[in-house]
N, C-alpha and C positions, 0 to 999 in steps of 0.2 A: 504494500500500500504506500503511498505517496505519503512525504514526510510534510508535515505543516507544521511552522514555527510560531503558530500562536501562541502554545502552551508557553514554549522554553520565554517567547518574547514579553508575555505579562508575567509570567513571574521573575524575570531578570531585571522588570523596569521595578517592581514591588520591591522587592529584593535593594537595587541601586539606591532608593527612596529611602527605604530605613534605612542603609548605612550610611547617605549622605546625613541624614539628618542624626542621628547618633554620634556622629562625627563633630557636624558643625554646630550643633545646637549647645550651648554652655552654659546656660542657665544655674544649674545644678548637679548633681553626682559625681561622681571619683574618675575623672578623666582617664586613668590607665586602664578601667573596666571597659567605657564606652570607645574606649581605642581598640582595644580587643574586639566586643563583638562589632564595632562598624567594619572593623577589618573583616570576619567572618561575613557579613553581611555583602561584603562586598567581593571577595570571591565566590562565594552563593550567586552573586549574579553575573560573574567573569564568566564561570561555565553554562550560565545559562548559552549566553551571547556567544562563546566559544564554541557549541554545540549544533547553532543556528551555521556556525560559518561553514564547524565542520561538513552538515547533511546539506549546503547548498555547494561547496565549493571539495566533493568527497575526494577528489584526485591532488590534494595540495594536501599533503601530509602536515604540515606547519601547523594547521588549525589543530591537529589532533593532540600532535605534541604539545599544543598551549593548553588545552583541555587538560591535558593530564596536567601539566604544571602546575594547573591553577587549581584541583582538585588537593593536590599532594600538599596545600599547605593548610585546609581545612584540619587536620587532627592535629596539627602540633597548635596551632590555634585555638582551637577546643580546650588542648589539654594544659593549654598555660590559664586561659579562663579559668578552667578548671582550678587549677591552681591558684589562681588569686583569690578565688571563690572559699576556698577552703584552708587558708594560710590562717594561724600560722603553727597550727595543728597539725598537717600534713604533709610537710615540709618536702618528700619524697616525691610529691605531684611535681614540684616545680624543677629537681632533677630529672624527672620522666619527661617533662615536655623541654627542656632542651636540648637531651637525645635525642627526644623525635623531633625538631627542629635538623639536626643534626643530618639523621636519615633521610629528612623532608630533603636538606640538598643533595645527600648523596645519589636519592633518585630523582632528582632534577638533571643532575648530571648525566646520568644516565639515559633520559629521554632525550636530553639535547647532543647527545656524544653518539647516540645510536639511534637513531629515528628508524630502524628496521624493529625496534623493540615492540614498539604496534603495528604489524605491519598493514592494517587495510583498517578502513571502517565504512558502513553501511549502515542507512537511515531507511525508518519507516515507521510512520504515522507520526508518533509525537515522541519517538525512543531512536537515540543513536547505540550502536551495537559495532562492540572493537575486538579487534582480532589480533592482540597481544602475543607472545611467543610464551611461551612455557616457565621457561625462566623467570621471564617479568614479572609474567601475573602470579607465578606463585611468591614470589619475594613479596610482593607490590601488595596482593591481598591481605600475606602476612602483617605486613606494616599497620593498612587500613585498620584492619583488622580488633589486631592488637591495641590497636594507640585507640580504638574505641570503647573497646573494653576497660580500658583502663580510664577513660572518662564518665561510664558508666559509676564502674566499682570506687572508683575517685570521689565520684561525687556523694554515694551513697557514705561513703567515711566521712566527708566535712559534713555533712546534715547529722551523721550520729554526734559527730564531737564536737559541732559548732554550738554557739551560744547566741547567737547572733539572729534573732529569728528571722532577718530580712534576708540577709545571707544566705540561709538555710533554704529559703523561698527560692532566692536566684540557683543555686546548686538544685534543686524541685524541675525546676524551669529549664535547666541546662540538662536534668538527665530524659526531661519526659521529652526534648527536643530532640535527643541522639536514641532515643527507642523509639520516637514516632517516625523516624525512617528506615531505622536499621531493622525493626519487625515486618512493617509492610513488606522493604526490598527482601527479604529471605523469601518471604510468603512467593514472591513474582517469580524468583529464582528459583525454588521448589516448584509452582505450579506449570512454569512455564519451560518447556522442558526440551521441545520440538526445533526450538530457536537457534541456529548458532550463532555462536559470539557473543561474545561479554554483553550481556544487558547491566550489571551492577552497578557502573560509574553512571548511566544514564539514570536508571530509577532511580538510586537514589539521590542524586542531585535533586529529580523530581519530588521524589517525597521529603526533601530537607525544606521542603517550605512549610512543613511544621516546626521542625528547627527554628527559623525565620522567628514563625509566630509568636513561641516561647522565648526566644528573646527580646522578641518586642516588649511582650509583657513585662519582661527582667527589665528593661530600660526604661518601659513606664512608671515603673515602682523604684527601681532607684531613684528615678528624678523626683516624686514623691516624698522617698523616705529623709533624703538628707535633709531639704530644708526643714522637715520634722525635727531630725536630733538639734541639729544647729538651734534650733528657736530653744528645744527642751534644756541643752546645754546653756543656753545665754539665763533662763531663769534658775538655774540654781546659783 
């Protein structure tokens, strides 16, 4: 079936919009949080627009290589959130996410030193579908993988140990955001069987606009909560 970029196109522009504005909006909240998620926010909508170029322009490998790149920095991004989310109790989050920073370039390099590493991709309907070599994708899933599990179980540790109930709410937000795609994408992956080539990197970009959501929500409540403490701090 023929590929149409509506989907990938409104939610890359949704997507662009909160992290512009998370970004520039300074009203209130802890700037190193809302630099984080606008940065997620906005590779969330790098592979949208990546994916539009890849299924119109399939014979220019370039597009695909950027797709992955820009994919491959979403978990170390999560996992430093993560991290600040859960500091200063967890203190092994924020070693974990600059390994995976670490990895994040080793497999940038990789994609950029060897562009036979995917060797083809194919679109259709509203799903790009890559055709990775063996090596890659099992390294490369590994990585995914891994570095999401451990923003799961990450987070569920700073909500046991946090004190902080607002925190505790963003860590809430941040893990129902990384299961509301990484359950759906298995479900696609398990049900959808007949297909070949990696559907993963497509769905679940697709279904990370729940991701999106639940950080909105986290942005809206920090902006919220600070000027609360700030006022309750000034009357004692």
């Amino acid at each position: 079936m023929k590929y149409s970029p509506l989907l990938a196109m409104v939610t890359g522009i949704l997507e662009f919009g909160a992290g512009l504005w998370t970004l520039l909006d300074r009203r209130s909240g802890r700037r190193s949080l809302f630099r984080n998620v606008g940065l997620i926010f906005l590779f969330l909508a790098g592979y949208q627009f990546a994916e539009v170029t890849v299924c119109t322009q399939p014979g220019n490998k370039i597009w695909t290589q950027l797709a992955f790149l820009d994919i491959t920095w979403l978990p170390p991004l999560g996992l430093l959130l993560c991290a600040q989310l859960a500091a200063p109790r967890n203190r092994w989050l924020k070693t974990a996410a600059y390994a995976d920073f670490v990895l994040g370039g080793a497999f940038s390099i990789w994609v950029l030193a060897a562009p036979q590493a995917i060797t083809k991709s194919v679109c259709g309907l509203v799903l790009a579908r890559y055709f990775p070599t063996a090596a890659f994708d099992i390294a490369y899933a590994l990585f995914y993988q891994i570095s999401l599990l451990l923003i799961v179980f990450g987070a569920a540790a700073g909500m046991a140990g946090g004190h902080d109930p607002v925190l505790r709410k963003h860590l809430a937000n941040l893990q129902t955001g990384v299961l509301g795609f990484i359950l759906p994408a298995l479900a696609v992956r398990i049900l959808v069987t007949e297909v070949q080539g990696d559907l993963m990197p497509s769905v679940m970009c697709h279904f990370a606009i729940i991701l999106a959501a639940s950080l909105f929500v986290l942005v809206l409540r920090e902006r919220r909560a600070v000027p609360e403490r700030t006022a309750s701090a000034g009357s004692n």
